[in-house]
N, CA, C and O of each residue as an XYZ file, in Angstrom:
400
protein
N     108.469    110.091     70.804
C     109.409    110.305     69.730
C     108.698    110.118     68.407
O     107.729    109.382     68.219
N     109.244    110.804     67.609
C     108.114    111.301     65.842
C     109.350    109.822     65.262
O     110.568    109.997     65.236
N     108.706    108.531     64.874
C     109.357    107.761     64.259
C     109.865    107.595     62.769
O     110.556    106.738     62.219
N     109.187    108.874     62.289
C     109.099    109.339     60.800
C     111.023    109.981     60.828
O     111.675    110.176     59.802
N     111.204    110.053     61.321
C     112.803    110.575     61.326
C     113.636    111.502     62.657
O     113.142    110.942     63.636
N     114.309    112.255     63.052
C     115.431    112.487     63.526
C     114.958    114.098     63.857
O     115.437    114.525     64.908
N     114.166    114.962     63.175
C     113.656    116.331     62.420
C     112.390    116.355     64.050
O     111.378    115.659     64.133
N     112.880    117.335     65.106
C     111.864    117.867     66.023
C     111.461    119.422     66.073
O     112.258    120.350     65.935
N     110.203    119.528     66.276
C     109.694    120.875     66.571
C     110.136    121.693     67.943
O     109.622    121.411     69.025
N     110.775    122.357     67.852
C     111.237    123.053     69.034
C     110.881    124.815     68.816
O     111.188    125.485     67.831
N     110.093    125.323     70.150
C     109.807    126.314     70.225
C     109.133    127.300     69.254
O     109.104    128.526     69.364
N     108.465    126.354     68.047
C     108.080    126.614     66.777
C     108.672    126.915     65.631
O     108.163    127.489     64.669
N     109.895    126.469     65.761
C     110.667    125.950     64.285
C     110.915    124.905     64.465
O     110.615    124.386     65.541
N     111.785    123.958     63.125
C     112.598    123.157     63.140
C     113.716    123.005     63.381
O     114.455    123.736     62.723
N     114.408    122.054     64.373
C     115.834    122.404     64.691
C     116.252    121.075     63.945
O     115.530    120.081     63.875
N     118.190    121.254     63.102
C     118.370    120.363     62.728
C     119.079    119.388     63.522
O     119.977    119.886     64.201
N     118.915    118.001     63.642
C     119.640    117.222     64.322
C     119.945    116.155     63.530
O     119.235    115.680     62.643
N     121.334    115.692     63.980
C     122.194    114.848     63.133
C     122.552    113.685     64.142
O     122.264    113.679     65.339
N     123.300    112.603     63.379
C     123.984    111.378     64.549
C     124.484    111.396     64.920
O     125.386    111.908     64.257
N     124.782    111.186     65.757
C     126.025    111.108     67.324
C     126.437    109.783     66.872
O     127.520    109.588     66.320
N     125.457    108.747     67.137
C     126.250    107.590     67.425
C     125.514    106.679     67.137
O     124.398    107.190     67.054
N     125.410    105.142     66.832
C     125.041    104.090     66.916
C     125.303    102.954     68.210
O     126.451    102.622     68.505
N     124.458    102.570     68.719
C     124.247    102.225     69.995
C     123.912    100.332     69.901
O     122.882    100.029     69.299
N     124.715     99.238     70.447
C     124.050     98.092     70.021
C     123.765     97.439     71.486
O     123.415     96.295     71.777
N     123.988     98.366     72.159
C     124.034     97.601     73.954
C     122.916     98.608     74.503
O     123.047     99.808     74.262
N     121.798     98.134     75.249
C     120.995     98.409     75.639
C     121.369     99.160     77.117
O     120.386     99.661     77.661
N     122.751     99.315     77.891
C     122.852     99.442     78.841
C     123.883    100.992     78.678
O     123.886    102.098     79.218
N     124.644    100.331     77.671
C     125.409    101.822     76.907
C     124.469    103.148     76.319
O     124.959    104.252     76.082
N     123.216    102.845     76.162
C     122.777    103.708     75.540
C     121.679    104.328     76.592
O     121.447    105.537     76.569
N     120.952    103.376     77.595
C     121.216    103.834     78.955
C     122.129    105.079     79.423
O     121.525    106.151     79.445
N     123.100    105.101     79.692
C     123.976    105.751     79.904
C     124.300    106.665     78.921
O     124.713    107.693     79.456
N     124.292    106.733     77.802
C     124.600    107.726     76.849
C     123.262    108.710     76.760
O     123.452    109.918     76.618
N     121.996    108.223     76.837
C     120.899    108.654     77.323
C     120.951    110.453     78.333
O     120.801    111.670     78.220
N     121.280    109.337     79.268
C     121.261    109.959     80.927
C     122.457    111.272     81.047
O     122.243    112.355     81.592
N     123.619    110.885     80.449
C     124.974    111.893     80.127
C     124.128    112.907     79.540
O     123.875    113.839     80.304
N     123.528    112.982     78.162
C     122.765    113.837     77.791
C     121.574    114.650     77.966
O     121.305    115.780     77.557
N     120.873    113.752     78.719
C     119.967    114.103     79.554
C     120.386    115.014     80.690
O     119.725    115.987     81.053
N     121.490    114.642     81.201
C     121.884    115.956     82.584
C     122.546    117.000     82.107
O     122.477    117.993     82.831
N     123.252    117.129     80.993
C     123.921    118.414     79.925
C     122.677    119.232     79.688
O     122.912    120.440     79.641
N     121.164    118.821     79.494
C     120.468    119.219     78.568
C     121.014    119.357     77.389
O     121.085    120.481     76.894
N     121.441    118.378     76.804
C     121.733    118.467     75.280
C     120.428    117.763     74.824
O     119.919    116.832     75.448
N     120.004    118.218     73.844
C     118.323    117.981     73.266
C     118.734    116.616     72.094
O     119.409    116.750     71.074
N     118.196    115.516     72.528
C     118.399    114.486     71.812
C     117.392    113.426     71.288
O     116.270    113.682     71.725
N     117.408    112.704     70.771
C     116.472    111.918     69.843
C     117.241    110.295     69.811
O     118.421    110.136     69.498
N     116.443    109.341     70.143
C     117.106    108.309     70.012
C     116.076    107.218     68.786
O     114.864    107.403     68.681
N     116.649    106.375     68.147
C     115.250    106.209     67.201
C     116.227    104.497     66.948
O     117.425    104.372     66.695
N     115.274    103.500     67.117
C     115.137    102.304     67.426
C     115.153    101.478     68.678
O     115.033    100.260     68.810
N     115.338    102.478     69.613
C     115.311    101.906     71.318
C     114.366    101.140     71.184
O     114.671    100.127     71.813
N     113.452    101.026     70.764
C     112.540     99.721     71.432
C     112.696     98.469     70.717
O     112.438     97.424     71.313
N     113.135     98.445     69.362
C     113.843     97.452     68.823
C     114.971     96.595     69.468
O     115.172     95.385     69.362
N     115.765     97.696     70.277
C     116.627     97.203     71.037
C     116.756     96.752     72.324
O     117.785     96.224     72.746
N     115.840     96.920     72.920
C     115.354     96.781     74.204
C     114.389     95.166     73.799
O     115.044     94.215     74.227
N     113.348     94.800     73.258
C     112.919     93.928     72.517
C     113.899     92.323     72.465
O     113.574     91.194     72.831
N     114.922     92.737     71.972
C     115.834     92.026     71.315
C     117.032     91.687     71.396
O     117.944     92.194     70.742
N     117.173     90.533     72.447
C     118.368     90.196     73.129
C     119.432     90.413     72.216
O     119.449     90.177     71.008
N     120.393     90.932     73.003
C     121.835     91.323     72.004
C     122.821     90.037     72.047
O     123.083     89.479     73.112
N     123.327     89.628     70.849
C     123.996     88.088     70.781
C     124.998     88.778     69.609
O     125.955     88.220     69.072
N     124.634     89.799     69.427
C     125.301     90.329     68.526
C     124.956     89.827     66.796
O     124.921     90.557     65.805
N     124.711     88.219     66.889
C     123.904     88.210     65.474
C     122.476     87.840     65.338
O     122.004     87.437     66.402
N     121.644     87.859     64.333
C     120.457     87.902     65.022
C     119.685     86.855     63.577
O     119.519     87.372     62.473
N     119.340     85.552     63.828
C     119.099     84.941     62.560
C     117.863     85.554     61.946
O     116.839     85.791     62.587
N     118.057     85.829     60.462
C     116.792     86.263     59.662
C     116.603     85.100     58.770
O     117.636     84.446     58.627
N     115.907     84.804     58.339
C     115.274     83.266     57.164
C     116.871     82.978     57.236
O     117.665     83.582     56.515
N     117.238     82.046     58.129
C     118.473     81.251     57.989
C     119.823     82.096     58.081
O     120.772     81.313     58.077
N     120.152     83.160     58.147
C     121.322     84.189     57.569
C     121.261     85.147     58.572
O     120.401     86.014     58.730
N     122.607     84.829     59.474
C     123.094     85.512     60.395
C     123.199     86.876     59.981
O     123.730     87.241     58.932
N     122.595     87.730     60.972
C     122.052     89.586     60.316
C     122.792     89.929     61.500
O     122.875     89.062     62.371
N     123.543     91.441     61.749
C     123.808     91.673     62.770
C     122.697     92.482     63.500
O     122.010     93.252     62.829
N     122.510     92.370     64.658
C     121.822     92.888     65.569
C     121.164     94.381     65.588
O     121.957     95.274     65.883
N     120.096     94.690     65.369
C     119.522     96.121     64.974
C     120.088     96.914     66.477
O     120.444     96.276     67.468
N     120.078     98.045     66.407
C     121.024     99.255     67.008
C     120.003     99.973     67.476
O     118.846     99.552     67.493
N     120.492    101.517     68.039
C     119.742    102.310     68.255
C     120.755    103.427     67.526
O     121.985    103.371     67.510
N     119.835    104.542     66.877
C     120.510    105.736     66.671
C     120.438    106.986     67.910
O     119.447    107.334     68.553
N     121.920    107.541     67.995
C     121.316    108.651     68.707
C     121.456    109.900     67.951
O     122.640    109.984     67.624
N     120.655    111.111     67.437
C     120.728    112.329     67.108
C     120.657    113.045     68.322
O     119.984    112.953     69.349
N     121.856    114.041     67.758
C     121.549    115.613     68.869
C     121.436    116.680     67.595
O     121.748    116.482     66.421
N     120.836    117.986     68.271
C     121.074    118.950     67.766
C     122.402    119.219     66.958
O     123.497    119.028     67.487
N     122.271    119.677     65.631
C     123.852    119.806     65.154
C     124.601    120.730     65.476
O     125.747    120.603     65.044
N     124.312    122.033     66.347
C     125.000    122.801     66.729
C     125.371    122.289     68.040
O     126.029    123.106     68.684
N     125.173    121.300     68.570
C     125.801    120.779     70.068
C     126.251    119.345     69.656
O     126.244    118.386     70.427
N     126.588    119.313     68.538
C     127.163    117.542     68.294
C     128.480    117.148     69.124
O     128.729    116.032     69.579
N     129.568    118.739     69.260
C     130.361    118.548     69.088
C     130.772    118.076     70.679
O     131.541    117.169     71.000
N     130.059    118.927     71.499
C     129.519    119.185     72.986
C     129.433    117.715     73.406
O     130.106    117.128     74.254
N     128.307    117.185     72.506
C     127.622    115.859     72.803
C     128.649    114.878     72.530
O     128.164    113.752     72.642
N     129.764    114.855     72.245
C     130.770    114.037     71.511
C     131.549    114.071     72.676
O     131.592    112.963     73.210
N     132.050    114.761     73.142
C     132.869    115.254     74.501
C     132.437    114.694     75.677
O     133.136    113.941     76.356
N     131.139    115.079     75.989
C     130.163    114.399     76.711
C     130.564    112.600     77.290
O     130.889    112.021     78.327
N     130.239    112.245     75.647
C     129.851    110.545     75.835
C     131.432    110.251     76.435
O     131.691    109.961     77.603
N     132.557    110.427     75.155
C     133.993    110.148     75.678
C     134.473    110.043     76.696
O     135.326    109.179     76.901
N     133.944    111.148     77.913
C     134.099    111.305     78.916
C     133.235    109.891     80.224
O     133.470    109.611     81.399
N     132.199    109.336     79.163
C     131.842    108.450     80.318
C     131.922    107.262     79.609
O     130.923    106.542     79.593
N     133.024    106.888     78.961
C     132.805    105.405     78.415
C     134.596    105.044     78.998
O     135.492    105.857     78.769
N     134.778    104.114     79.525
C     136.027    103.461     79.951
C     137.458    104.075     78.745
O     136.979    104.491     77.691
N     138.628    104.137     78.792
C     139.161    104.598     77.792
C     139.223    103.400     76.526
O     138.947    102.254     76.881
N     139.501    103.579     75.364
C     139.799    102.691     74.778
C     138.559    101.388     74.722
O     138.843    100.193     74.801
N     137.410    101.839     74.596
C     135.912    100.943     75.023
C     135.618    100.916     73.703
O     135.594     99.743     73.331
N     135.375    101.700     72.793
C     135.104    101.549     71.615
C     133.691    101.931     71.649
O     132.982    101.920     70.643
N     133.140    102.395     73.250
C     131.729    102.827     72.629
C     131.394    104.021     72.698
O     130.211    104.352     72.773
N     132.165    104.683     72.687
C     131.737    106.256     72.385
C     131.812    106.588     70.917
O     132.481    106.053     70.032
N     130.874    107.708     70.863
C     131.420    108.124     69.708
C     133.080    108.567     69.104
O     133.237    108.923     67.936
């Protein structure tokens, strides 16, 4: 993954991709991953290893001052956001709060 931003080379242009979602559970995004991964919806995730790293407690002390917990972003393609939105909804419990 290009850590410089969200912006991948595909088939020799640039395709644009935008956010889906913010991710703070390492197991949800797992799964939000994999949903997308079997659609082939073309996606980008950018802080997974921050998050994987970094037990989730939900707050995370910085010099004394409870910070909340760094995330993961997910981008898809913006012409399949909407696809990709449908997607996640469909595999998160109802009323979970972690879908997009």
């Amino acid at each position: 993954m290009d850590k410089s931003g969200p912006s991948q080379e595909s088939a020799g242009h640039e395709a644009d991709f935008v956010v889906l979602c913010e991710v703070d559970d390492l197991m949800m995004l797992g799964l939000f991953k994999s949903v997308l991964e079997a659609a082939s919806v073309p996606h980008v995730v950018q802080g997974e290893q921050a998050l994987a790293t970094l037990p989730y407690t939900g707050l995370v002390p910085v010099a004394g001052v409870n910070m909340a917990a760094p995330g993961a972003t997910i981008y898809v393609q913006k012409g399949r956001l909407e696809e990709a939105r449908e997607l996640l909804k469909g595999s998160t419990p109802e009323g979970s709060g972690d879908a997009p």
